[in-house]
N, CA, C and O atoms as CSV, one atom per row, in Angstrom:
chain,resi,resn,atom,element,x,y,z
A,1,UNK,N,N,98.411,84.146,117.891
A,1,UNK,CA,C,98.549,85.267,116.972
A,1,UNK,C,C,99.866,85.199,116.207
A,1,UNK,O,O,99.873,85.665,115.067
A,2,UNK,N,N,101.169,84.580,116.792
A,2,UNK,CA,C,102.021,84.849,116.229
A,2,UNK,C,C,102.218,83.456,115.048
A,2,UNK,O,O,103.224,83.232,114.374
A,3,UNK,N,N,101.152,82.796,115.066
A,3,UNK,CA,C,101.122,81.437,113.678
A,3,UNK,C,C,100.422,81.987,112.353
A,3,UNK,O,O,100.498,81.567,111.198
A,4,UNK,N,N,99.343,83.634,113.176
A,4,UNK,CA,C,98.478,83.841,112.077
A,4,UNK,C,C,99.939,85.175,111.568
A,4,UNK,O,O,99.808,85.555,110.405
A,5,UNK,N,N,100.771,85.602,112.084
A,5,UNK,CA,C,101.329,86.849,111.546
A,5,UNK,C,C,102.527,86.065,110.823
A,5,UNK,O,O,103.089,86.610,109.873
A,6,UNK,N,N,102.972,84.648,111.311
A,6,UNK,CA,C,103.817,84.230,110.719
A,6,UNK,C,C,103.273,83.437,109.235
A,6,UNK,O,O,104.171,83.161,108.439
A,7,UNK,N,N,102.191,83.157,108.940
A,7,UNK,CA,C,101.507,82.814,107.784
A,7,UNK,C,C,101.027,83.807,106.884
A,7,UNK,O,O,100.601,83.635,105.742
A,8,UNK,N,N,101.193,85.303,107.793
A,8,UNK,CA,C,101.004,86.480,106.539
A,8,UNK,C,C,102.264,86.855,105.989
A,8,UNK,O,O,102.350,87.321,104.853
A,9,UNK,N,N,103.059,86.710,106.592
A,9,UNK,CA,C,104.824,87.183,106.511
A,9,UNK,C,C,105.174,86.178,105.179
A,9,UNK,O,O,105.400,86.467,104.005
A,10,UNK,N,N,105.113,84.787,105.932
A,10,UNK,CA,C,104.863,83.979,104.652
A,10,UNK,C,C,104.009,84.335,103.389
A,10,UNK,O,O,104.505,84.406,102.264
A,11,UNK,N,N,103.104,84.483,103.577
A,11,UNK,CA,C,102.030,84.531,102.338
A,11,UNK,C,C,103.100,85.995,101.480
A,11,UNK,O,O,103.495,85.991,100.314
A,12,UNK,N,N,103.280,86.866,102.312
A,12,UNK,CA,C,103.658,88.377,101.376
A,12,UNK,C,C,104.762,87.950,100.601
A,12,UNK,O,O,104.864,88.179,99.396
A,13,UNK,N,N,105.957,87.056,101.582
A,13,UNK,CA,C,107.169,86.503,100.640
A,13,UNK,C,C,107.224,85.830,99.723
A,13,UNK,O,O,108.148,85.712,98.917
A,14,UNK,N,N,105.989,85.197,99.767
A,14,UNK,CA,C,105.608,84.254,98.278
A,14,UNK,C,C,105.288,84.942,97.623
A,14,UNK,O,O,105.821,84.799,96.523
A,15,UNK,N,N,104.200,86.217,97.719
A,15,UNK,CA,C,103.384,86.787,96.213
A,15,UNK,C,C,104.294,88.089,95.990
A,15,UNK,O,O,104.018,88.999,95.208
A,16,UNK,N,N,105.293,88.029,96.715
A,16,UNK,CA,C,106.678,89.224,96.529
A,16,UNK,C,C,107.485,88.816,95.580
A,16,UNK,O,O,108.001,89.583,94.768
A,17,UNK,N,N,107.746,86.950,95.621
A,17,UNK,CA,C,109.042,86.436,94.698
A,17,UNK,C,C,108.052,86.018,93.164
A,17,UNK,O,O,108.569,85.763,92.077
A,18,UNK,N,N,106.541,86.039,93.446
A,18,UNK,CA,C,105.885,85.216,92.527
A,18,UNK,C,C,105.472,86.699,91.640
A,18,UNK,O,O,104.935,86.478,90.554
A,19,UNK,N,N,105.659,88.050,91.976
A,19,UNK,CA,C,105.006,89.106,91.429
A,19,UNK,C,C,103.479,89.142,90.998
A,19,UNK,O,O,102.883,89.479,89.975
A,20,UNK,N,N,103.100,88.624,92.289
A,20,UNK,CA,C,101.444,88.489,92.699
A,20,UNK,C,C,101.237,90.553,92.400
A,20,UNK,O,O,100.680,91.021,91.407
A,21,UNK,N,N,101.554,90.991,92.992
A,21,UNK,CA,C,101.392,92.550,93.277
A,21,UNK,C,C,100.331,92.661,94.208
A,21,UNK,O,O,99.406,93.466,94.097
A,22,UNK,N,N,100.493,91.728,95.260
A,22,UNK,CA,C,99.310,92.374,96.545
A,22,UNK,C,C,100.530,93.143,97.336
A,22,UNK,O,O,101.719,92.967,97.600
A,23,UNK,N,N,99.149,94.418,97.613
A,23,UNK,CA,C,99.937,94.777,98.670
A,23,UNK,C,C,99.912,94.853,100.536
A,23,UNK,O,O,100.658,95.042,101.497
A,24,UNK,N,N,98.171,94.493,100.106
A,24,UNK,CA,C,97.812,93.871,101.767
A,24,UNK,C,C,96.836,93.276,102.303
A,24,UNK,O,O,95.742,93.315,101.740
A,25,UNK,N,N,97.010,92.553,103.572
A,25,UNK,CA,C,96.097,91.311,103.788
A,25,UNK,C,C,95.174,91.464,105.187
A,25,UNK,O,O,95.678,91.997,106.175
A,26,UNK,N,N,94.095,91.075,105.205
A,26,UNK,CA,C,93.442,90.676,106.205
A,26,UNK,C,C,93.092,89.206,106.159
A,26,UNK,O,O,93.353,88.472,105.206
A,27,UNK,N,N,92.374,88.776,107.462
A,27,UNK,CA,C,92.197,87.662,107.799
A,27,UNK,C,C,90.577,87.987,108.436
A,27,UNK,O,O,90.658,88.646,109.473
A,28,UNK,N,N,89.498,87.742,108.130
A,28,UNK,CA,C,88.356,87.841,109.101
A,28,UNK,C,C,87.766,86.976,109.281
A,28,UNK,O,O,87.670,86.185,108.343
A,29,UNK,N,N,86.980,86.625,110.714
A,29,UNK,CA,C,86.055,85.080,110.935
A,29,UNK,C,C,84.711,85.364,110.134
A,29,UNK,O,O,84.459,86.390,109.503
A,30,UNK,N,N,84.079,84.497,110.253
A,30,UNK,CA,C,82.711,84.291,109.954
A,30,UNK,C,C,81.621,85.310,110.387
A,30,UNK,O,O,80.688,85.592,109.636
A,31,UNK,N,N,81.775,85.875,111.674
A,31,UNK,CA,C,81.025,86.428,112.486
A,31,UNK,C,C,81.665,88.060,112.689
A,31,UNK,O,O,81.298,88.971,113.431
A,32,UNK,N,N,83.049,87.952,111.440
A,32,UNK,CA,C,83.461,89.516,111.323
A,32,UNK,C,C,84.529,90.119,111.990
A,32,UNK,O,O,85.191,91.083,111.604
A,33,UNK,N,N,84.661,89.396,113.149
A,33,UNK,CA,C,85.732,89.869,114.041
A,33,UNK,C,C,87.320,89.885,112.979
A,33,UNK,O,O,87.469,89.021,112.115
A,34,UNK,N,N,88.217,90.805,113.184
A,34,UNK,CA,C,89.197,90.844,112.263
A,34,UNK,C,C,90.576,90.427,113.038
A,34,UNK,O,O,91.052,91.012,114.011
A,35,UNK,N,N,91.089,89.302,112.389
A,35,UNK,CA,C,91.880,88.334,113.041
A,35,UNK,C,C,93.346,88.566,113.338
A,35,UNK,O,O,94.109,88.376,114.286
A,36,UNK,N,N,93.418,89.196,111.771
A,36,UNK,CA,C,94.773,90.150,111.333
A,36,UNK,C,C,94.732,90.385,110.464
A,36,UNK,O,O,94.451,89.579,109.577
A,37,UNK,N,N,95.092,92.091,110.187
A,37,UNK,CA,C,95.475,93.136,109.003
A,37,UNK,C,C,97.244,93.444,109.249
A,37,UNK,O,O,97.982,93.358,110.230
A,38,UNK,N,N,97.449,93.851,107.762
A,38,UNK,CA,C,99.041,93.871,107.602
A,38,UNK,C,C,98.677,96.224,108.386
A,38,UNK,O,O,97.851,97.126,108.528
A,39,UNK,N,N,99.833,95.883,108.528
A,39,UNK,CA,C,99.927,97.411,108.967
A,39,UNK,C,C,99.587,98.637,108.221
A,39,UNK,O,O,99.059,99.628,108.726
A,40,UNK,N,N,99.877,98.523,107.170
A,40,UNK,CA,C,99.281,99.242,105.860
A,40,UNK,C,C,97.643,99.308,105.348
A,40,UNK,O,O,97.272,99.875,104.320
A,41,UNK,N,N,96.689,98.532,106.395
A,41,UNK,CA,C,95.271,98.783,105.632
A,41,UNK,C,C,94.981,98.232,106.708
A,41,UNK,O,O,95.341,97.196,107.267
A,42,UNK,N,N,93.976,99.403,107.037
A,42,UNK,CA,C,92.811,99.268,108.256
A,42,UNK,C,C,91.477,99.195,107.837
A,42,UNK,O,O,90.782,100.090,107.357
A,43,UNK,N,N,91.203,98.040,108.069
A,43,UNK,CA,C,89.688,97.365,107.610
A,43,UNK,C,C,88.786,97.778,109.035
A,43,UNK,O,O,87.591,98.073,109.012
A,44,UNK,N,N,89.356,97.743,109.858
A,44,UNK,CA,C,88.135,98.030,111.714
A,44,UNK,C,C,86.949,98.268,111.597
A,44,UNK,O,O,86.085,97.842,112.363
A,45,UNK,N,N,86.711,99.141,110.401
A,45,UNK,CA,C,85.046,98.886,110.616
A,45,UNK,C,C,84.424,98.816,109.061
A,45,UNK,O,O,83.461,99.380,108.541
A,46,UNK,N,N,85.358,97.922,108.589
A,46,UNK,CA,C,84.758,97.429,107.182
A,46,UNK,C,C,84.468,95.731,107.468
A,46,UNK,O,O,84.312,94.855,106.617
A,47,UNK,N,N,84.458,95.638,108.526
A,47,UNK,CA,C,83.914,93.987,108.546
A,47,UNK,C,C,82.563,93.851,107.795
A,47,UNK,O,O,82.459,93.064,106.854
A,48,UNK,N,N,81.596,94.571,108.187
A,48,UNK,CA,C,80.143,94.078,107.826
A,48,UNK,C,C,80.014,94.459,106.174
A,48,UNK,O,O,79.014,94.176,105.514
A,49,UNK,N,N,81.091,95.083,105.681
A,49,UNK,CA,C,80.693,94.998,103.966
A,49,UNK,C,C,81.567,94.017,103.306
A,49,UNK,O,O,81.495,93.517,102.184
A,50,UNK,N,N,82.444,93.851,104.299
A,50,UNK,CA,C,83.049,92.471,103.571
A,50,UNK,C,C,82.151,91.498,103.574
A,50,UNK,O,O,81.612,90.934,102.622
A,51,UNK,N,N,82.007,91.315,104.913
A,51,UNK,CA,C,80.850,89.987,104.817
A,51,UNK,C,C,79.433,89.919,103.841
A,51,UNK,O,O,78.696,88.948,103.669
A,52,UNK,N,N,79.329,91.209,103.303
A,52,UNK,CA,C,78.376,91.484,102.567
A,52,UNK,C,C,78.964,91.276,101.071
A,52,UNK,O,O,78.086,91.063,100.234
A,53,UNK,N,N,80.158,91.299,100.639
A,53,UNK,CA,C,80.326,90.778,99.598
A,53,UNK,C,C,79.911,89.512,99.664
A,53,UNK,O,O,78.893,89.026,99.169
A,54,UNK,N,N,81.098,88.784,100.564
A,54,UNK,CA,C,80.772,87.518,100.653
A,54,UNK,C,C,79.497,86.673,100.357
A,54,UNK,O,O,79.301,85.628,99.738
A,55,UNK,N,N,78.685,87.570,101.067
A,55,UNK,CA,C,77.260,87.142,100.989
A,55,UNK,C,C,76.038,87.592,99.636
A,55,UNK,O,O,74.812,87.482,99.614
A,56,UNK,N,N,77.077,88.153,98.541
A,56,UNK,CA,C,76.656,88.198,97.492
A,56,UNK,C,C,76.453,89.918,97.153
A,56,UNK,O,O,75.960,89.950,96.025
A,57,UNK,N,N,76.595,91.059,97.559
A,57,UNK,CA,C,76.730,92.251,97.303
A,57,UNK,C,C,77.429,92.206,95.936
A,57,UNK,O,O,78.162,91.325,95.486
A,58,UNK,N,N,76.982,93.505,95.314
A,58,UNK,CA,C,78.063,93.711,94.232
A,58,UNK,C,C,78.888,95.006,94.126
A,58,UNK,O,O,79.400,95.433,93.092
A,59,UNK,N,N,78.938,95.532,95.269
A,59,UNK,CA,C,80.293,96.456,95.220
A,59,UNK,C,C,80.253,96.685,96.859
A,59,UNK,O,O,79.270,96.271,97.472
A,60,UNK,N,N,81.254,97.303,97.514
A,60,UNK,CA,C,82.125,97.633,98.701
A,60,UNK,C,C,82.822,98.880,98.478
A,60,UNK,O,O,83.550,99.147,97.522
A,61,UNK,N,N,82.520,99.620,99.471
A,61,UNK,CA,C,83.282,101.330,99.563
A,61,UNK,C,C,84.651,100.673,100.859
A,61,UNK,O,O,84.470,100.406,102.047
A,62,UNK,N,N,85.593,100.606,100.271
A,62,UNK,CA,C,86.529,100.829,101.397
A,62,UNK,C,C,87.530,102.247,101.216
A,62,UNK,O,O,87.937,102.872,100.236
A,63,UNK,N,N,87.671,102.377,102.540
A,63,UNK,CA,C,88.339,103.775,102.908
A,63,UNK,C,C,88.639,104.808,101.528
A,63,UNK,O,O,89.671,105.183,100.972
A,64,UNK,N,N,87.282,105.030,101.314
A,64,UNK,CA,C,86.638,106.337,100.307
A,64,UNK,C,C,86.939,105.508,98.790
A,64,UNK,O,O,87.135,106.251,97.829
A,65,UNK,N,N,86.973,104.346,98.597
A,65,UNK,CA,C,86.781,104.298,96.934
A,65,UNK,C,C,85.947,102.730,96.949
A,65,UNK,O,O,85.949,101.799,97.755
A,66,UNK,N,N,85.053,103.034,95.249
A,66,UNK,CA,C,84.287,101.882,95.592
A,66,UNK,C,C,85.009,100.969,94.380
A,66,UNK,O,O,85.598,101.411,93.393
A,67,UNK,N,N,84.767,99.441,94.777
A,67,UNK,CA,C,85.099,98.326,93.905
A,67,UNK,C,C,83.805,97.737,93.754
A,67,UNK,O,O,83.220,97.248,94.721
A,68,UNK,N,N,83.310,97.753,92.575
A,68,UNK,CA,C,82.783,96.444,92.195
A,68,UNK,C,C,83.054,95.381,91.569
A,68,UNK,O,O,84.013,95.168,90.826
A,69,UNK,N,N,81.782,94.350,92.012
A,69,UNK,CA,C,82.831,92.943,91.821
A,69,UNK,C,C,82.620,92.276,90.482
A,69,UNK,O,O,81.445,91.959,90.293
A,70,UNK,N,N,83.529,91.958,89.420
A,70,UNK,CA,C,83.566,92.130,88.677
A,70,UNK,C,C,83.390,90.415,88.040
A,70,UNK,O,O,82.831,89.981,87.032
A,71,UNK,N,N,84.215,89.686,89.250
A,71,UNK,CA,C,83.842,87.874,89.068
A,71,UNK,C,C,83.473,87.106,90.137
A,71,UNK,O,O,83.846,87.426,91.265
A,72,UNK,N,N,82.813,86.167,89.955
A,72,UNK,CA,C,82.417,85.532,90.989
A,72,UNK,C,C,82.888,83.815,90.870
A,72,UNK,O,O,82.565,83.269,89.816
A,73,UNK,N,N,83.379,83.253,91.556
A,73,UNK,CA,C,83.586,81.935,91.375
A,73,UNK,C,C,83.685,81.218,92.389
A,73,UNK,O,O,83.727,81.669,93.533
A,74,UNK,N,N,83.746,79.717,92.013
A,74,UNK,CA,C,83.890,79.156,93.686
A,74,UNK,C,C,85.594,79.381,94.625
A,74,UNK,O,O,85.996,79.230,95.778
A,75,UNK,N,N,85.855,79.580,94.020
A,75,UNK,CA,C,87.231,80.283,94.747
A,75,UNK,C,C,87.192,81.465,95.313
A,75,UNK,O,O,87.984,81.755,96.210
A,76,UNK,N,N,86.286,82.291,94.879
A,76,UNK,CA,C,86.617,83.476,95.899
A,76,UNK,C,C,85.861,84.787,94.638
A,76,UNK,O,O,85.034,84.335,93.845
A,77,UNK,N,N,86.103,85.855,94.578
A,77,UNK,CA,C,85.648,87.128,94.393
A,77,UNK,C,C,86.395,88.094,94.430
A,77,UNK,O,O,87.023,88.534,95.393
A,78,UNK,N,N,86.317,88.725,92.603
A,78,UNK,CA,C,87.230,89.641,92.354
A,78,UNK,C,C,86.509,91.391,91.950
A,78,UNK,O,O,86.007,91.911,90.953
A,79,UNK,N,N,86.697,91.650,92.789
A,79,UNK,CA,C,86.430,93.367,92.519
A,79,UNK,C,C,87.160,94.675,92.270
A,79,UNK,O,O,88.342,94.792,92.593
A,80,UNK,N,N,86.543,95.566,91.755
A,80,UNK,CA,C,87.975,96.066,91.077
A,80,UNK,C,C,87.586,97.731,91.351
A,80,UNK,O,O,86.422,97.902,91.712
A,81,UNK,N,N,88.237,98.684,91.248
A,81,UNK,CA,C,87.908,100.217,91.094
A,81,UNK,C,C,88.148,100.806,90.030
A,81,UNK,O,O,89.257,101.159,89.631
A,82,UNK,N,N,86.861,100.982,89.374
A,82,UNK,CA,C,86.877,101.728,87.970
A,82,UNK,C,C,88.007,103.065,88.044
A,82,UNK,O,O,88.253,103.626,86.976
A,83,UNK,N,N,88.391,103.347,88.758
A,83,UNK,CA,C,89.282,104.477,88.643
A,83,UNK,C,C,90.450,104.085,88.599
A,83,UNK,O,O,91.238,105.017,88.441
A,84,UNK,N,N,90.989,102.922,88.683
A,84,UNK,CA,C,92.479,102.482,88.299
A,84,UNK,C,C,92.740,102.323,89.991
A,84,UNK,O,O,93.938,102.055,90.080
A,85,UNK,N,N,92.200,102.366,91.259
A,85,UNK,CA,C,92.908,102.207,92.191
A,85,UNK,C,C,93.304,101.276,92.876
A,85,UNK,O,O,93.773,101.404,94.008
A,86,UNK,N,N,93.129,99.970,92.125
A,86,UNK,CA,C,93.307,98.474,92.206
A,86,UNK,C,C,92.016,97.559,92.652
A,86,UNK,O,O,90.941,97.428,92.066
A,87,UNK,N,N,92.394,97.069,93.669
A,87,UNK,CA,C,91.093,95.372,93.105
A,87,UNK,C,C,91.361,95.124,94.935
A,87,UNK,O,O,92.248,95.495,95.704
A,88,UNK,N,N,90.442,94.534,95.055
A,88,UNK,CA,C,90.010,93.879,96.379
A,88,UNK,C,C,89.371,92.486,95.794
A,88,UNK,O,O,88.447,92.460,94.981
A,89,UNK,N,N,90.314,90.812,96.595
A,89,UNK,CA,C,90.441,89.895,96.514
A,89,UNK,C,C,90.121,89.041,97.468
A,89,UNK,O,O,91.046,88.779,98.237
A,90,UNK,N,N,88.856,88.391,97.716
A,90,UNK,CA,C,88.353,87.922,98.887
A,90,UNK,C,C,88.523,86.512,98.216
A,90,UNK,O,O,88.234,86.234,97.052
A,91,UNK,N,N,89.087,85.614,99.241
A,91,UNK,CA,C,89.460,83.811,99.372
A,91,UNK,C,C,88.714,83.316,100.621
A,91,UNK,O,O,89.232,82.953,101.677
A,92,UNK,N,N,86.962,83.382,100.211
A,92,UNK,CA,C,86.614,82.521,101.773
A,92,UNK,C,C,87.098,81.219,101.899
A,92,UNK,O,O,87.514,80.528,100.970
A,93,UNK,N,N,87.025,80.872,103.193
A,93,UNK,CA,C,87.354,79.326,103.909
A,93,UNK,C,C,86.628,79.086,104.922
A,93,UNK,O,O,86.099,79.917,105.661
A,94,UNK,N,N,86.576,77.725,104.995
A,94,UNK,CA,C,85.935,77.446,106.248
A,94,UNK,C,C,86.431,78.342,107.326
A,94,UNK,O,O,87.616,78.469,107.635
A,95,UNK,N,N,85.563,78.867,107.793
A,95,UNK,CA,C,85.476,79.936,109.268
A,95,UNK,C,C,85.502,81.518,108.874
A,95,UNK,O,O,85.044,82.336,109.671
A,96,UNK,N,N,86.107,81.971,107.492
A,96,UNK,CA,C,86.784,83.041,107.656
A,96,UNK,C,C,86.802,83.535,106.022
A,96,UNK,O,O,86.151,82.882,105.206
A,97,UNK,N,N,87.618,84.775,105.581
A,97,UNK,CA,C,87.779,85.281,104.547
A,97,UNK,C,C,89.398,85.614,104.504
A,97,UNK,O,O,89.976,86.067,105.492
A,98,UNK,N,N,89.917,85.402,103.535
A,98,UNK,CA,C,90.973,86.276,103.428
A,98,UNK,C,C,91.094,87.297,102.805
A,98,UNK,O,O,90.933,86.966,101.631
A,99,UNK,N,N,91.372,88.871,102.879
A,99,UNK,CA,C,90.896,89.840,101.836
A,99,UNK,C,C,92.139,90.130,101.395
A,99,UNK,O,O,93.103,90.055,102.157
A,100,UNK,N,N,92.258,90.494,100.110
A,100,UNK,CA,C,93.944,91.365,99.736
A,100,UNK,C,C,93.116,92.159,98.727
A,100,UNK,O,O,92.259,91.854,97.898
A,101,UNK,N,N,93.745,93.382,99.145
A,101,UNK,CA,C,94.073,94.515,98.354
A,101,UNK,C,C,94.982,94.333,97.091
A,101,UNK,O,O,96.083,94.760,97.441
A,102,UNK,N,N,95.044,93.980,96.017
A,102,UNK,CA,C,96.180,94.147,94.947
A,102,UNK,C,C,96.284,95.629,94.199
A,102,UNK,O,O,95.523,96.573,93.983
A,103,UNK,N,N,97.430,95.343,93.975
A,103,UNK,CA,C,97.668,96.683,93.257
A,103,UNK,C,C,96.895,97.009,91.363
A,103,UNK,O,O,97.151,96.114,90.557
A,104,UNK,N,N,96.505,97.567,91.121
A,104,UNK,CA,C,96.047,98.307,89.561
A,104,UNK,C,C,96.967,97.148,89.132
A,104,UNK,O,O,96.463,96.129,89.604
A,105,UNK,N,N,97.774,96.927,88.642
A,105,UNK,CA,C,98.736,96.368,87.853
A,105,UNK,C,C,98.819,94.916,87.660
A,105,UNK,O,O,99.527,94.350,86.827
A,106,UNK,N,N,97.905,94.283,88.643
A,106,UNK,CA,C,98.127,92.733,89.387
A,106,UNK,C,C,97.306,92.125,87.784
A,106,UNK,O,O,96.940,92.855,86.863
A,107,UNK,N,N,97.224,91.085,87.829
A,107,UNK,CA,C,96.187,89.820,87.437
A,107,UNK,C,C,95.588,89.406,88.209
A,107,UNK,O,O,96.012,88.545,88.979
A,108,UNK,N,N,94.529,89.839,88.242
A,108,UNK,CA,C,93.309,89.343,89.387
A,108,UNK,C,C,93.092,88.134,89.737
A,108,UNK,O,O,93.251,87.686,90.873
A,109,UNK,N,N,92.491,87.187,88.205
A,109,UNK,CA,C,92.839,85.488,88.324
A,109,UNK,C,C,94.345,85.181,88.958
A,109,UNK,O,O,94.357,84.514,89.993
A,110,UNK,N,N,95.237,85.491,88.571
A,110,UNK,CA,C,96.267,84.760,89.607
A,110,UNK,C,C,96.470,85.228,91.031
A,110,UNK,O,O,96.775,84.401,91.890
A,111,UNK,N,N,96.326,86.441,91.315
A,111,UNK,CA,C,96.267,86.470,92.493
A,111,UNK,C,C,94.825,86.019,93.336
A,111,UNK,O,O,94.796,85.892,94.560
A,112,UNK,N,N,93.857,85.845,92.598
A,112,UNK,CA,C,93.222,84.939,93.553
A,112,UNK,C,C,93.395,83.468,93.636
A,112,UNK,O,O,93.105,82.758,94.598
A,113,UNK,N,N,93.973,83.058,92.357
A,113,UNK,CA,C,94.201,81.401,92.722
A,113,UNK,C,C,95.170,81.542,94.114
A,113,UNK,O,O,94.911,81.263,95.285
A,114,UNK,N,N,96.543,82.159,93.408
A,114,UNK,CA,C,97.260,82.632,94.855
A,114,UNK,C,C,96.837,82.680,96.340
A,114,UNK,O,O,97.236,81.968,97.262
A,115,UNK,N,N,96.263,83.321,96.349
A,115,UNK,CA,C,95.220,84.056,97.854
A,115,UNK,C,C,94.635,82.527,98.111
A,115,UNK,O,O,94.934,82.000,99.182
A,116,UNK,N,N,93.838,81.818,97.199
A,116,UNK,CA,C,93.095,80.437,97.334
A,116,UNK,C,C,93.646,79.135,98.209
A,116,UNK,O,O,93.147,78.236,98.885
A,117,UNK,N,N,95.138,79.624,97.743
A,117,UNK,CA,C,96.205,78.016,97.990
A,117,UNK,C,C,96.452,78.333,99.572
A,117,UNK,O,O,96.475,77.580,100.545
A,118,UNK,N,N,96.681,80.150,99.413
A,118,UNK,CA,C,96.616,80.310,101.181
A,118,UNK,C,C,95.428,79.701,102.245
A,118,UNK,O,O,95.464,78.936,103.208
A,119,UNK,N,N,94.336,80.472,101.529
A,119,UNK,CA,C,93.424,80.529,102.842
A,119,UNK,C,C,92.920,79.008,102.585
A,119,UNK,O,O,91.819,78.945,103.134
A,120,UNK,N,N,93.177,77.962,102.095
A,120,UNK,CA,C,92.782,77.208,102.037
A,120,UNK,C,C,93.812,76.465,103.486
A,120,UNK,O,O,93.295,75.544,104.117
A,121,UNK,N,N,94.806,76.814,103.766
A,121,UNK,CA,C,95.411,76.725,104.693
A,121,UNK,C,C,94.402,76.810,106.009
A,121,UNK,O,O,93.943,75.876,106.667
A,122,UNK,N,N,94.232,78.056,106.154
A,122,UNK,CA,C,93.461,78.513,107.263
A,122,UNK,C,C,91.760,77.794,107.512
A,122,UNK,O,O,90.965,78.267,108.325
A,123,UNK,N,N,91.570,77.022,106.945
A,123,UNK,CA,C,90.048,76.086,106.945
A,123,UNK,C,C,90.239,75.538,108.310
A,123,UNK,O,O,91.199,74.967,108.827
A,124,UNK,N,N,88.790,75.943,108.860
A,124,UNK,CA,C,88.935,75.047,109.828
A,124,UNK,C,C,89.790,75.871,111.304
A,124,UNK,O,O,89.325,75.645,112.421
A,125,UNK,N,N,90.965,76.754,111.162
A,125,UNK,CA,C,91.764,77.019,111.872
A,125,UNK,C,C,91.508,78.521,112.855
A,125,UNK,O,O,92.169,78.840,113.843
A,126,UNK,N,N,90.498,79.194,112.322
A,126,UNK,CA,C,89.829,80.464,112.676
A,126,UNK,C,C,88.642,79.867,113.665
A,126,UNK,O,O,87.833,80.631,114.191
């Protein structure tokens, strides 16, 4: 646990100096279990609609607001909240997803290439 909290610590200090504007991360396997969330966003029982993006859904209610997804590519999946309350950023990998929350303000394309270079890390490692 402490390689996956030291690779989020990492990941935040990079998209902190790079002005990514995420403000928080999960890590989930294949099968949903949630690996690690930053302290600020509790996903616990949003596993099965993540995985339902993943698996091609086009919007997700997390903790009372909905995003739909607005791009789809082989990198990952960008969804957003028509109300200005920012974007939810899923980077699957072998085994797992990485999700970030960005803030209203972000660039979606870069913070998912961003998010991409990470979880591409984690392949294989979940």
């Amino acid at each position: 646990m402490n390689d996956i909290k030291n690779f989020v610590d990492d990941l935040g200090i990079a998209a902190f100096e790079a002005s990514v504007k995420i403000a928080g991360v999960a890590i989930l396997s294949d099968s949903g279990n949630i690996i690690f969330q930053t302290d600020n966003w509790d996903l616990n029982n949003e596993s099965n609609n993540i995985l339902n993006i993943v698996k091609g859904s086009k919007s997700i209610d997390l903790n009372g607001a909905t995003f739909s997804v607005i791009k789809t590519t082989p990198d990952g999946i960008i969804a957003t909240n028509e109300s200005g309350m920012g974007h939810i950023i899923f980077a699957p990998f072998q085994g797992g997803v990485l999700v970030s929350y960005a803030m209203a303000q972000a660039d979606t394309s870069i913070a998912l290439s961003f998010l991409k270079s990470y979880a591409m890390r984690l392949s294989g490692k979940i």
